[in-house]
C-alpha positions as CSV (number, residue, x, y, z in Angstrom):
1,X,-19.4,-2.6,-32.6
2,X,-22.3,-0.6,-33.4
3,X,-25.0,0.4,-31.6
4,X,-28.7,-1.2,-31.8
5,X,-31.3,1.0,-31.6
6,X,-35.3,-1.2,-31.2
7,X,-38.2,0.2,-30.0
8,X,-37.9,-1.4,-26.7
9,X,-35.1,1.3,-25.9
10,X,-37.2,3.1,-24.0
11,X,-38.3,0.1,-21.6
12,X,-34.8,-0.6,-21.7
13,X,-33.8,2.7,-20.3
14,X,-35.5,2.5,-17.8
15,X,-34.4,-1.2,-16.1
16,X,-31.1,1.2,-16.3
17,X,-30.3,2.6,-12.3
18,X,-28.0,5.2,-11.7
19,X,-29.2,6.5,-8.9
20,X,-26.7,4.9,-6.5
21,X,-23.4,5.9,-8.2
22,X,-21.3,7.8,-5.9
23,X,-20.8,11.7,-5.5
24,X,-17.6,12.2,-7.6
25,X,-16.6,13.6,-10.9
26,X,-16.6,10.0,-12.8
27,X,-19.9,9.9,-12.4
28,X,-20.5,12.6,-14.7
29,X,-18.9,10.5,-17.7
30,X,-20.5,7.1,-16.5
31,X,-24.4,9.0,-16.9
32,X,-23.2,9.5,-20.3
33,X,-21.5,6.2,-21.2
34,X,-24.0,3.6,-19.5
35,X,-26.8,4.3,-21.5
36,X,-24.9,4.4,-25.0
37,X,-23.5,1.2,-23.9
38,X,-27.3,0.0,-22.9
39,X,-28.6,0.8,-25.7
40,X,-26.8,-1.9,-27.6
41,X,-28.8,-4.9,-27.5
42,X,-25.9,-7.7,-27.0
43,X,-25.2,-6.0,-23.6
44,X,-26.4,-8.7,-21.5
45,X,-25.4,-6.4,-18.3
46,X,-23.5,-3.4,-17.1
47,X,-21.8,-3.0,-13.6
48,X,-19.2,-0.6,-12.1
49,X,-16.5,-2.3,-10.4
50,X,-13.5,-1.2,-8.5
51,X,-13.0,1.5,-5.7
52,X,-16.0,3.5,-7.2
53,X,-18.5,0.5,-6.7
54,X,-16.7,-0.2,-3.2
55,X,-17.2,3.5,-1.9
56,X,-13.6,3.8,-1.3
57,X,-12.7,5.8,-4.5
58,X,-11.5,9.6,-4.8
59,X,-11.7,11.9,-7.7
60,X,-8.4,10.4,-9.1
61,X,-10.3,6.8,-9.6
62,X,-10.4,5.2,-12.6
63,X,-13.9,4.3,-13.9
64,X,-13.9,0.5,-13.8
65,X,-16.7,-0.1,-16.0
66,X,-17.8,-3.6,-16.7
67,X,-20.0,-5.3,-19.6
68,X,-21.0,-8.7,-20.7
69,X,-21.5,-10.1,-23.9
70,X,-22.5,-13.2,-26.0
71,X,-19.9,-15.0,-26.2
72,X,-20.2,-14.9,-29.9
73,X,-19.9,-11.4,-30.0
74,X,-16.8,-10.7,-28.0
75,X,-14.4,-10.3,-31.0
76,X,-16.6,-7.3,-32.7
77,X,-16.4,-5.5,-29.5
78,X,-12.5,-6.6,-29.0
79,X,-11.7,-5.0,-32.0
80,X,-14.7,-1.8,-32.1
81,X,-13.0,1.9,-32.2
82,X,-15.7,2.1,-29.6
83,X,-16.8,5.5,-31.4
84,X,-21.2,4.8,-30.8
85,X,-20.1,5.6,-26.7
86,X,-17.2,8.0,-26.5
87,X,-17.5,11.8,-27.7
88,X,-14.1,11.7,-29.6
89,X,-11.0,9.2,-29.9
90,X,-9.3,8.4,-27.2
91,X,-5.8,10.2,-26.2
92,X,-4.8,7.1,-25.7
93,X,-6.1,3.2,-25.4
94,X,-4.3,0.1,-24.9
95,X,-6.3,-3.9,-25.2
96,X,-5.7,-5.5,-22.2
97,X,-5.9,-9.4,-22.4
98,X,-7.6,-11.0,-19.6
99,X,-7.7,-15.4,-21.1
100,X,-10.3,-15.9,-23.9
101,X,-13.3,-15.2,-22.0
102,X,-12.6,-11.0,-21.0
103,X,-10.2,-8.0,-22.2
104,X,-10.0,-4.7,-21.1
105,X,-10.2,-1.7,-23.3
106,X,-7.9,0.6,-21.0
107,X,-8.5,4.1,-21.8
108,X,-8.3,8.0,-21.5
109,X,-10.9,9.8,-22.7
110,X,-11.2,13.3,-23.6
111,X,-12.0,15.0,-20.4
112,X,-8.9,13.4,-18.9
113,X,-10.7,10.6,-16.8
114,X,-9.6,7.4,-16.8
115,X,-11.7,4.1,-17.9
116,X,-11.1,0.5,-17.9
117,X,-13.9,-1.0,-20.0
118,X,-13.7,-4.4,-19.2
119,X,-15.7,-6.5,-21.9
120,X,-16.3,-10.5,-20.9
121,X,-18.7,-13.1,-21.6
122,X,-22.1,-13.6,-20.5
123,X,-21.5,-17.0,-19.7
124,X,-18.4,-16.2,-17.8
125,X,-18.4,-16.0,-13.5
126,X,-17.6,-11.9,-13.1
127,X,-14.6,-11.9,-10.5
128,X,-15.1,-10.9,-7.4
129,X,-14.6,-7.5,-6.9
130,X,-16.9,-4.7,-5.2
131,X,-20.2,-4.6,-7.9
132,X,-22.7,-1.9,-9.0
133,X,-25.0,-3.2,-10.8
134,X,-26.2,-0.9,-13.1
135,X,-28.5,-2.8,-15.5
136,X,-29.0,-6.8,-16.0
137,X,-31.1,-8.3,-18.5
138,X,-30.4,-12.2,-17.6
139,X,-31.3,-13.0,-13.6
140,X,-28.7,-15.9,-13.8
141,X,-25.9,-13.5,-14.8
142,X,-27.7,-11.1,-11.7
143,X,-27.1,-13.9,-9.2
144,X,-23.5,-14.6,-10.3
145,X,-22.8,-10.4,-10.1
146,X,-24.5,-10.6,-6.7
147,X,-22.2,-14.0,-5.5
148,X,-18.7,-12.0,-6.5
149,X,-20.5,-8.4,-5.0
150,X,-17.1,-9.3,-2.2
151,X,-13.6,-7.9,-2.0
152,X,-11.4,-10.2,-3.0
153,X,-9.1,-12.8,-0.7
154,X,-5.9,-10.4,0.8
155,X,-2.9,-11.9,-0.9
156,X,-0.7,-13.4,1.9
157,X,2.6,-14.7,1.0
158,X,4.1,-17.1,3.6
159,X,8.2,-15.9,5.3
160,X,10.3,-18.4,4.7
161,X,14.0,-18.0,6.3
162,X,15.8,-18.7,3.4
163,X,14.1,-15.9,0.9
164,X,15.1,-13.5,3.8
165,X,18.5,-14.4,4.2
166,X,19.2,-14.0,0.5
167,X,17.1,-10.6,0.4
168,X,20.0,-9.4,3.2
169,X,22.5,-11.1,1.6
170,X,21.7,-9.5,-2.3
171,X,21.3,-6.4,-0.8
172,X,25.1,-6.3,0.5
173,X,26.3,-7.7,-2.9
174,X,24.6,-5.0,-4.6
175,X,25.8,-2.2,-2.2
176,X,29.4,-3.8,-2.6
177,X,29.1,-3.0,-6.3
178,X,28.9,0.9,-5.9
179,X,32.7,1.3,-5.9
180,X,33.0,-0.2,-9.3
181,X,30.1,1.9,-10.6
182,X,31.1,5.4,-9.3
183,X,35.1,4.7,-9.9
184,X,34.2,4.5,-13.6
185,X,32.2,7.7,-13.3
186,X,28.8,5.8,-14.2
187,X,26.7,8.2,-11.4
188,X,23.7,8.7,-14.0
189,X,23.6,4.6,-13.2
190,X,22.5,5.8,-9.4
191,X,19.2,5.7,-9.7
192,X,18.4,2.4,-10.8
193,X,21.0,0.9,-8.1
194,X,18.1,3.2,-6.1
195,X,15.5,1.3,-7.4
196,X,17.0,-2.2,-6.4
197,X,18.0,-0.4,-2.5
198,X,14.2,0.6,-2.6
199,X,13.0,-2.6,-3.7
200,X,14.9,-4.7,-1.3
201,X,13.9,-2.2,1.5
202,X,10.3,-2.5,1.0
203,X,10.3,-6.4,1.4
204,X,12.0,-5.9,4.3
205,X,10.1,-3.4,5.9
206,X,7.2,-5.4,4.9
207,X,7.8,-8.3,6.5
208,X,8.8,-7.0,9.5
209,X,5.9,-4.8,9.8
210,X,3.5,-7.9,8.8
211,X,5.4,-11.0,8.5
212,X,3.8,-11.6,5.5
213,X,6.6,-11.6,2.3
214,X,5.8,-9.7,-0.7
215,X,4.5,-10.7,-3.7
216,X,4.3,-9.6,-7.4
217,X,1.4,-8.2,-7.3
218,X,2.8,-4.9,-4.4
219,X,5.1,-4.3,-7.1
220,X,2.8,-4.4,-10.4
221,X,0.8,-1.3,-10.0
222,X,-0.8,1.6,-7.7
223,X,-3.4,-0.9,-6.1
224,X,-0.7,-3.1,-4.6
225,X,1.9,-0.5,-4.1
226,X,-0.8,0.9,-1.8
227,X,-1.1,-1.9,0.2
228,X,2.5,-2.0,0.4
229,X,3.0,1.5,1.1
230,X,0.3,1.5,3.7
231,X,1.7,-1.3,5.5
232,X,5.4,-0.3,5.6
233,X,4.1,3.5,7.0
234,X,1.6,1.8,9.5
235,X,5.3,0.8,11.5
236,X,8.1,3.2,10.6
237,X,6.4,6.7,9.5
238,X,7.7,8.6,7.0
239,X,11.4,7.5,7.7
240,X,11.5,5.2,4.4
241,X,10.7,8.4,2.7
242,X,13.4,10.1,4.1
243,X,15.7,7.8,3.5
244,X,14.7,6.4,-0.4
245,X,13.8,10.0,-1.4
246,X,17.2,12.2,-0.2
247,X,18.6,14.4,-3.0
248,X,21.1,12.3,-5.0
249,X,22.1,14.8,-7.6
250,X,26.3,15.3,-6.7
251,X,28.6,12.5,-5.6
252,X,28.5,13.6,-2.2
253,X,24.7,13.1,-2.2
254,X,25.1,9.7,-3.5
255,X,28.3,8.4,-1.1
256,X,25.9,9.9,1.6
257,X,22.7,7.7,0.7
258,X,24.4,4.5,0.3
259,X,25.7,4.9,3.7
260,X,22.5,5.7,5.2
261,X,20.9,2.4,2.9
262,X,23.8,0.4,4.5
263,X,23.0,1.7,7.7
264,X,19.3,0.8,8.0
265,X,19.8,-2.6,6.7
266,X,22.4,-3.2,9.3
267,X,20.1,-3.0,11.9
268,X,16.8,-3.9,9.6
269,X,18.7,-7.1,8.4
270,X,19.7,-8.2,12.2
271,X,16.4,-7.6,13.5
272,X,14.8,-9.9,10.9
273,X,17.2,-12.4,11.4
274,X,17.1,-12.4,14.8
275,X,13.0,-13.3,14.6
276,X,13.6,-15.9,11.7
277,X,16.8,-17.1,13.1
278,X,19.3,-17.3,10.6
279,X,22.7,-16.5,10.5
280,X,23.3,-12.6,10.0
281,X,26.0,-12.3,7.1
282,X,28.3,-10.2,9.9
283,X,31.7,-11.1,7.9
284,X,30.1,-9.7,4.5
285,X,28.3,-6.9,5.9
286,X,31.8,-5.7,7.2
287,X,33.9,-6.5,4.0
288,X,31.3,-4.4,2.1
289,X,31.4,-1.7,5.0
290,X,35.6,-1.8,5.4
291,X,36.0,-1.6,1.2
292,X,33.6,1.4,0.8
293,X,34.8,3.4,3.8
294,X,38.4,2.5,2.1
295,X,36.8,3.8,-1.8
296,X,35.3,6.5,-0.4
297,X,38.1,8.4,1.3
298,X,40.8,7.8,-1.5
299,X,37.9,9.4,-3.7
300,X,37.9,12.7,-1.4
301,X,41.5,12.3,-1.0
302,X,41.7,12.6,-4.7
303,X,38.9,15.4,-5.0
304,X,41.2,17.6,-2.7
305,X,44.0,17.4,-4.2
């Protein structure tokens, strides 16, 4: 992709408004980007999306910038090095697919900030998202960016009794599996049995604190762990904390935290069953409970001696 310098460049420049972008470092890197990236005449428009256009970012953001294309010109800019609008290479880029129609050149640049240049077709609907529309040069592609200018529709995945029951259920079977694990000396394989008391934590606290299930997007990257995070915090503080981020570095540390996991989902996993009526798994919960107790003081009976 090269740029396209005319004599119009200067007209062009100007139908270019930065004036509204918000008082944060990106928008030091976007003054310089936009304009290389207007300059090139098969950029139909440019928009910043994301928390920066929505007035909700922080100086941590990425820059979600956005451009559209011919459609007949998408694979020159799929494949460009991208050199006519960056000072340097990038320390590090990855090509994001996003169908036929849009991919995202996922970036960071130079001075360490982060950009997502997503790159779709002009004849393409943009997704609704928060827009800044920073330049347009076709007013039907201006009404469509004004149309998704919205947040897009909360994800909200129905409870169902069943996929709650087998989340308390899974999460015994997994605790009952400790002995094995720490009798063959595996406690380096701790922290991703973590992980899995973690995960199964957070969809319970989650549903009881909105009585909404999870979904995959809470657990595909910082935007819905956010909404996840915020949610389970709004009820129960900064217990979960406590509990999911305890030291876990001796075998003490790590008999002491799966107690404390089994614990909270005792009285977690009753509650929750008790508003979705089901069945509390009672007998397993005090198999699991009666074996480890049993593993855990031949273990310290053995240590002693």
């Amino acid at each position: 992709m090269t740029a396209t310098m005319s004599d119009s460049t200067a007209s062009e420049q100007a139908d270019l408004c930065l004036d509204d972008l918000p008082p944060l470092p990106q928008s030091q890197a976007i003054r310089i980007l936009a304009p290389r990236l207007w300059q090139n005449e098969q950029v139909v428009a440019i928009w910043l999306g994301g928390s920066l256009a929505a007035g909700t970012g922080d100086p941590y953001s990425d820059i979600d910038l956005r451009v559209a294309v011919p459609p007949e010109d998408l694979p020159e800019w799929e494949t460009s090095d991208l050199q006519s609008i960056l000072d340097g290479p990038a320390l590090a880029r990855q090509l994001v697919k996003l169908g036929d129609g849009a991919f995202i050149h996922h970036m960071i640049l130079q001075n360490g900030d982060i950009l997502d240049l997503l790159v779709q077709s002009s004849k393409a609907a943009p997704g609704d998202e928060p827009v800044l529309v920073l330049g347009c040069r076709d007013a039907n592609l201006a009404e469509r960016l004004a149309s998704s200018n919205q947040a897009p529709a909360p994800i909200k995945t129905p409870v169902t009794v069943e996929a709650v029951r087998e989340l308390v259920v899974a999460f015994w079977v997994n605790s009952h599996k400790h002995r094995k694990v720490l009798h063959r000396g595996l406690d380096l394989m701790f922290p991703a049995a973590s992980y899995a008391n973690w995960y199964m934590l957070m969809r319970m606290w989650y549903i009881d604190a909105t009585g909404c299930d999870t979904s995959s997007y809470h657990f595909s990257g910082i935007h819905g762990l956010t909404e996840l995070v915020h949610a389970v915090e709004s009820v129960n503080g900064m217990e979960p904390l406590t509990l999911c981020g305890a030291p876990t570095q001796t075998r003490e540390e790590i008999c002491d935290a799966i107690e404390r996991y089994q614990g909270t989902v005792s009285l977690l996993g009753r509650r929750l069953a008790e508003r979705y009526g089901f069945d509390y798994p009672t007998d397993l919960e005090n198999t699991v409970r009666r074996d480890w107790k049993t593993f855990r003081t031949a273990s310290t009976d053995i240590t002693s001696n």
